[in-house]
N, C-alpha and C positions, 0 to 999 in steps of 0.2 A: 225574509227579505222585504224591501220595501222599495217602490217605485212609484212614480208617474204615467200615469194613463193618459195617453194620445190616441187619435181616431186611426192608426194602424197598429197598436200594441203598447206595450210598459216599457218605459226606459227604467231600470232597475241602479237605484243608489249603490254603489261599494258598501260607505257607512250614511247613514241618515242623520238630521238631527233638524228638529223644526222650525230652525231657520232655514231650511232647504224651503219648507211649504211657503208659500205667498197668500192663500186660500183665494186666488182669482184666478188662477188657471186650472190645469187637470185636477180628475181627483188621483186619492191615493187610494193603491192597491197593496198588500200586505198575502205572502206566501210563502208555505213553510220550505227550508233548502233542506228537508227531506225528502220535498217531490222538485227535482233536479228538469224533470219533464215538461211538468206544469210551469216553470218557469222559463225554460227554454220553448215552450210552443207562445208562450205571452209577450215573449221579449220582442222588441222593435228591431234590433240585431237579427235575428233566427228568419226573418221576411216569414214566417208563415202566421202569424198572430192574426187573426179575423181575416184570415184569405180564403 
């Protein structure tokens, strides 16, 4: 998966494509949807990301 990184967590893309990036805002973050976990503790949704 592949998302945006903001100063409370990742907003995670559906589908990507590098017209999404601008390279002047967040960076990107990239995680495997084998760890289902790691992606729900980073999401911006889930409120616990850097809590």
């Amino acid at each position: 998966m592949t998302g945006k990184l903001y100063p409370k967590g990742v907003r995670w893309f559906s589908h990507y494509s590098v017209d999404q990036d601008d390279l002047m805002g967040p960076n990107l973050v990239m995680a495997s949807r084998r760890k289902p976990e790691l992606v729900r503790l980073l999401s911006i949704e889930s409120g616990s990301a850097l809590s």
